[in-house]
N, C-alpha and C positions, 0 to 999 in steps of 0.2 A: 419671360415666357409665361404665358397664360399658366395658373397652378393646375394639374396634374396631365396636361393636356399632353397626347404623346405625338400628335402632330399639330405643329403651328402653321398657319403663312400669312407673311405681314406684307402689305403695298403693293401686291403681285399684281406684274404688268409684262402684257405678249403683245409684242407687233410684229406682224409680218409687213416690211415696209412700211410705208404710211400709213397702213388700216391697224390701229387697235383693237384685238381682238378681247381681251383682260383689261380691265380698269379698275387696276387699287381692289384687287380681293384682300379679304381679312375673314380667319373663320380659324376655329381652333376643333381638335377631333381627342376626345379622350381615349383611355381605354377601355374595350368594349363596348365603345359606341358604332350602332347605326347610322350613318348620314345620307341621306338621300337626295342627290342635285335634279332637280326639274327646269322646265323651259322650253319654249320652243329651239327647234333646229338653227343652227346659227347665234345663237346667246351665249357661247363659251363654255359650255359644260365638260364640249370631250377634251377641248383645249386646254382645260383646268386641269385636271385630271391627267391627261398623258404632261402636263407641265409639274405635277406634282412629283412621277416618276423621271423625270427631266427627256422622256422621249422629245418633250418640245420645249427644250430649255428656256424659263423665262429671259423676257428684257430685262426686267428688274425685278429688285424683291428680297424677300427672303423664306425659305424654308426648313424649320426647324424641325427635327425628330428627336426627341429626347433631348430637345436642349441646344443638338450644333447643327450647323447650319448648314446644310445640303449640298449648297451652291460655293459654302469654300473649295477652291483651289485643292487643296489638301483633305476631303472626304473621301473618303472609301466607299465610291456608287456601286460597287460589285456587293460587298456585303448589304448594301442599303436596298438593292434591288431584292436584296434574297431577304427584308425585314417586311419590304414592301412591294409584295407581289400584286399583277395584275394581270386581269382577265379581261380578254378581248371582245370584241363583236364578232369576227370570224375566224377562232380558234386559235389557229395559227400551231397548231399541230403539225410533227415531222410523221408527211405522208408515207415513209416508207419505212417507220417504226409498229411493232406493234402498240396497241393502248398499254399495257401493263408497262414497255420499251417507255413508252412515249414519260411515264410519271418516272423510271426509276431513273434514266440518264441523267437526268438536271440534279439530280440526287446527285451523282457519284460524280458529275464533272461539275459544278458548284461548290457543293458543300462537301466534296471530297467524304461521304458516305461510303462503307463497304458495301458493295454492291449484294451480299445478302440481306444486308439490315435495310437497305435501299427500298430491295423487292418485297419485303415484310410488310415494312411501312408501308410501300405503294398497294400494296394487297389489299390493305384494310381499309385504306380510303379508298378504293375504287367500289368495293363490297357498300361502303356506307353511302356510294352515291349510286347503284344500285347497278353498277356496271362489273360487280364478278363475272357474270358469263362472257364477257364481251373481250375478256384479258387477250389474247391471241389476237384479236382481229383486227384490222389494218385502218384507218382514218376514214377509208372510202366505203367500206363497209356497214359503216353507220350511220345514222340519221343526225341532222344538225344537232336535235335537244342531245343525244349523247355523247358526239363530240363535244359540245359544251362543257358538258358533265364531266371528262375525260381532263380539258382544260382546266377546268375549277381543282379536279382533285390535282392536278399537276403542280400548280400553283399552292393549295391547302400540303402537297408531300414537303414540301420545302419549310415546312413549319412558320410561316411568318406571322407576325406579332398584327400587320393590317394586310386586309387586300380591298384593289383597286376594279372595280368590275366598272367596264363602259360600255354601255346599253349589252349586256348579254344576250340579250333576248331579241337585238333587234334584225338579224338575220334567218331568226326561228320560222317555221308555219306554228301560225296560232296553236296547233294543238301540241305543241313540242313546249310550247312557252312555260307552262303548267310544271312541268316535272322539271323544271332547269329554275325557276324560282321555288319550288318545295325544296329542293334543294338547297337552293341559299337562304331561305328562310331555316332550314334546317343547321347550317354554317353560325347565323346570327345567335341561333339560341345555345352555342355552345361558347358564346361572348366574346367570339373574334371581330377584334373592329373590322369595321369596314365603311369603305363611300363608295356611293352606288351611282353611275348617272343613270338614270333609266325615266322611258314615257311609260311605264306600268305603274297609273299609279296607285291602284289597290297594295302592290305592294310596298310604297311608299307611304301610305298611309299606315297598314297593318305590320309593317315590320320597324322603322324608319323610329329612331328617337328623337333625329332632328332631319326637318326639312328645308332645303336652301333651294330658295327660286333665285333659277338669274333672268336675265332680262339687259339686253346689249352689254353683254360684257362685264358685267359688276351684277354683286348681290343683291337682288332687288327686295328680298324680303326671306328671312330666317327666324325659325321657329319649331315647338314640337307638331308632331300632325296633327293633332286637332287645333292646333292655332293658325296654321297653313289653309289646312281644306274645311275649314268649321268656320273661321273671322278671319279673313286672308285681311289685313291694313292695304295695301294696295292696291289702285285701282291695273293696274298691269298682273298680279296677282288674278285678282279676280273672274278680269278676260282672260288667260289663260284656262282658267279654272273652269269657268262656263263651257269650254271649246273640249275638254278632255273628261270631263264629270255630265254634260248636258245639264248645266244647271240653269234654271231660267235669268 
């Protein structure tokens, strides 16, 4: 295992059928690191990423967290779900819980929390993503960027050591975008790792310690953001780059 890294993955490879989606990723994520996967749509990004959480359990490979390997037979994916939480593109909130309901259940039926220490905890991360008033009110009540919001602390109540966000934002109206990355730029500076797949790439550049471009399937070039968006090495890289920055 890569030295202090707390998640590894080595040769990781997804097929659905004869299309390979994954080809031989390799990328190592410390703690309290930023990662940020860019690319166009169809270059494997979300596919990594839900393959990380095993929603798309790789063909091959491996994936280490602290050392063991994910994909034994014998790991405990219920606790590893709760080390490594993630946040969706469309919420995926229980529409008939209240928000305050919605963070403190996964508390109390997960991590077996007592349902007052539950709602504490969930008080205060709801309050720090600026959704106190909103405690009572039901999923359909509110606007995408706070559902989000809602999602994130949901996932932040369960205390995990990384979280998994893919494309957050890409469900959003533009001006809901704004207050759901202050938000996780807000998460970042408190030095919870994270990998991000996201097309925002301002905040890829300003939040992000490291950046991974893919490009068909495999890492096409990795590096910190000003090595990415400043002297991208690749000519795929670069087109990319031109189409999302308007670079000449």
């Amino acid at each position: 295992m890569t030295e202090s890294a707390l998640l590894e993955v080595r040769n990781l490879q997804k097929r659905f059928g004869n299309h390979e989606v994954l080809k031989d990723i390799n990328l190592a994520v410390t703690k309290g690191e930023v990662l940020t996967i860019i690319g166009r749509s169809g270059s494997g990004k979300s596919t990594l990423l839900r393959g990380l959480n095993l929603l798309e359990p790789p063909t091959s490979g491996q994936i280490l967290f602290h050392g063991e390997n994910v994909l034994a037979d014998n790991f405990d994916l219920i606790r590893y779900r709760t080390k490594v939480g993630m946040v969706f593109q469309n919420f995926n909130l229980f529409n008939n819980l209240s928000v305050l309901d919605n963070v403190v259940v996964p508390q109390v039926t997960v991590l077996k929390r007592d349902k007052g220490a539950a709602k504490k905890h969930g008080m205060e991360i709801l309050q720090q993503m600026n959704m106190g008033p909103f405690v009572n009110a039901k999923p359909a009540q509110l606007s995408g960027g706070q559902k989000q919001r809602v999602a994130i602390a949901r996932s932040v109540a369960m205390d995990p050591e990384m979280l998994l966000f893919d494309e957050p934002t890409s469900a959003l109206d533009p001006e809901m975008v704004d207050d759901v990355l202050a938000a996780m730029k807000d998460l970042a500076s408190t030095g919870l790792t994270m990998i991000v797949v996201t097309h925002e790439m301002a905040f890829a550049r300003d939040v992000s310690d490291t950046v991974i471009f893919m490009h068909d399937g495999v890492v096409g070039e990795q590096g910190t953001p000003a090595q990415i968006f400043e002297h991208p090495r690749e000519a795929a890289t670069r087109d990319f780059l031109k189409r999302y920055l308007n670079r000449a």
